[in-house]
N, C-alpha and C positions, 0 to 999 in steps of 0.2 A: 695718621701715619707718623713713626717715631723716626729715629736713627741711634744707631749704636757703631762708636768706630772705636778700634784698636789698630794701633802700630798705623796710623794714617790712613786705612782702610774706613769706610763706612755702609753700614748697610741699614736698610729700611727693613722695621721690626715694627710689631703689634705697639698695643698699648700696655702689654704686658711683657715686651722683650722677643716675644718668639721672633725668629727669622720669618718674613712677609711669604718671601719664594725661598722653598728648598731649592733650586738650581743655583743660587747666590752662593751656597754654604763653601765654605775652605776651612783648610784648617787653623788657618788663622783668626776666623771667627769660632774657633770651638774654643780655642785658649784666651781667646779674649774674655769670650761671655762666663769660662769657668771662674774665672773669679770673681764675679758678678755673682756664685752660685757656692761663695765660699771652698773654691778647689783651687789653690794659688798654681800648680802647676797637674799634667793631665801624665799619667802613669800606664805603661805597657796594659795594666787593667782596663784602664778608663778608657783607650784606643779602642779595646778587645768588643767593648758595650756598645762605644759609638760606631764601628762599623758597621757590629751588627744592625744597629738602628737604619744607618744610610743606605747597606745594600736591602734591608727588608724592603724600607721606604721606595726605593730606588727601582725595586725589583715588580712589587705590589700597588704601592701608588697611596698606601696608609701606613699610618704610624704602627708598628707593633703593640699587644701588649704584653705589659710587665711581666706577664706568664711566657710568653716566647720569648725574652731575652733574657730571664732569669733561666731559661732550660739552654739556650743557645750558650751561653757565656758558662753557666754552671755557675753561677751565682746565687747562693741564700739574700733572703731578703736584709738580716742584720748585714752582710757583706757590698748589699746594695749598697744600704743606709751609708756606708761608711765612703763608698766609694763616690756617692752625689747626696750628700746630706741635706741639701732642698727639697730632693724626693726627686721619682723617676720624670714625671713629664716636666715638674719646673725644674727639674735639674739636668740627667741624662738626656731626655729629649728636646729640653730649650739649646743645651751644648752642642747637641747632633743637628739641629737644623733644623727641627722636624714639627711641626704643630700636633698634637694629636689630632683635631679635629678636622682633618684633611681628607680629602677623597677624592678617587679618580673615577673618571667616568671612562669607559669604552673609547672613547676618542683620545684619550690621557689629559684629558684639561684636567685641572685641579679645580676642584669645586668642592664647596661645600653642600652638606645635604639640605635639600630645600625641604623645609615642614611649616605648616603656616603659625599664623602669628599665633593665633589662639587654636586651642588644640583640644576637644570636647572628648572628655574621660569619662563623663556620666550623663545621665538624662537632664539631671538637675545642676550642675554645676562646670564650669568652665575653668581650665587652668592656662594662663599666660607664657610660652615658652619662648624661646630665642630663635632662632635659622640653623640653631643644632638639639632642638628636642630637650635646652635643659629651661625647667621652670625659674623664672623672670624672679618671680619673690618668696622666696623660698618660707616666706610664712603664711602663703598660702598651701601649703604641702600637709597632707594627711594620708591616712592608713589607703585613706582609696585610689590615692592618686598616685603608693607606691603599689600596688596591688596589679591596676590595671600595667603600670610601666611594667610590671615585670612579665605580666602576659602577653608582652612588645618583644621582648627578648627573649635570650638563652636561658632562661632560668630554667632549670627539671622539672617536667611538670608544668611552668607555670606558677609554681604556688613558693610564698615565702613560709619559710620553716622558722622555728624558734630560732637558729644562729642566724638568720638573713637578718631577720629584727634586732637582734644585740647589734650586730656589725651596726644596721641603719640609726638606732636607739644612740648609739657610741657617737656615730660622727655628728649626728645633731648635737647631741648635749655639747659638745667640743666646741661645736660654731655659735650655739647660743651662748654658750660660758665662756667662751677666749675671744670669739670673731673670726674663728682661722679654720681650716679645711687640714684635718691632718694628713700627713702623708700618709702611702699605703705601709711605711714601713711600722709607723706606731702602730697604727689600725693591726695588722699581720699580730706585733706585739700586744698589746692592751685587750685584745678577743683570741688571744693562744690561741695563734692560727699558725699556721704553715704556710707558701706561697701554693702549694698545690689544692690545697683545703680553700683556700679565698676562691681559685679559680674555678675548680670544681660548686661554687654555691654561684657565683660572679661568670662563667664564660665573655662573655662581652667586657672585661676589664673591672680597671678601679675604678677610672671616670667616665668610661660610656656605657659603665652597669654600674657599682655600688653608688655613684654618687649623683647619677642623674636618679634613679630610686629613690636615692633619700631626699629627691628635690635640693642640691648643695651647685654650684655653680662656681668655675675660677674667677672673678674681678678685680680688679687691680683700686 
């Protein structure tokens, strides 16, 4: 457990910044952490995104995604880009409070989804994942083990298409050649995408579909 304080305030945050509990959030922690996220000051816009975030969260008991807040707000993804240039979950939704990786159970506790350690994707081989379904070493990750995750999901079908594989192809080469996880706004950009075209290949999101797919993982 970390701590993050502004204006004398402090609050307990992951190991990567998120807020611990969304009931903690004010707005005095959203202007703190923005410039933490390169936003020196938060604009009639940037409100417009965070609320939505808060009440979705607020309402549902999960993080939106980037698909419902870019439709909610009328936001294109370059418009994103500009407005939380860290990107939507390390930037808009580390601002708003909100973890992605949150969920609520029928009672409303906050939990995360329980999946066990190790997670058997074939007859003959075994993949390593976390307490959120993403794989542990991401150089263990192969054609089979984004294949069968996508059989987990929203994918159409089931089956990855030539664009599923560029998007997946794209973000590896990225984390092999720089060590970074791009945002979804490059990604959108560098595979001449739309936000609607990602979502429609992706339903389940950036990070709890294209990037758990491509075996990629946030760590600080």
């Amino acid at each position: 457990m970390e701590h993050f304080s502004y204006k004398d305030i402090s609050y307990e945050v992951d190991e990567q910044g998120f807020l611990l509990n969304p009931k903690f959030w004010d707005k005095n922690f959203s202007e703190g952490m923005a410039k933490t996220c390169e936003i020196q000051d938060l604009t009639n816009e940037h409100w417009e995104a965070i609320r939505f975030v808060r009440e979705f969260f607020e309402a549902s008991g999960v993080c939106p995604t980037v698909f419902a807040t870019c439709k909610a707000t009328g936001l294109r993804p370059r418009e994103m880009k500009n407005l939380f240039p860290t990107g939507y979950h390390r930037g808009l939704c580390k601002i708003a409070g909100v973890r992605y990786l949150v969920h609520r159970e029928p009672d409303n506790t906050h939990v995360f989804d329980a999946i066990d350690d190790i997670k058997t994707i074939s007859d003959k081989k075994h993949y390593g994942v976390d307490v959120h379904g993403f794989l542990v070493n991401h150089e263990n990750w192969d054609v089979n083990y984004a294949m069968h995750r996508a059989l987990e999901m929203n994918i159409p079908k089931g089956q990855l298409t030539d664009k599923h594989w560029q998007i997946i192809k794209y973000l590896r080469d990225v984390f092999k050649n720089e060590n970074r996880i791009p945002t979804i706004f490059e990604t959108c950009e560098k595979c001449l995408l739309e936000i609607n075209d990602l979502e429609s290949l992706f339903p389940d999101g950036y990070h709890r579909g294209v990037l758990k797919i491509a075996g990629l993982r946030f760590i600080k």
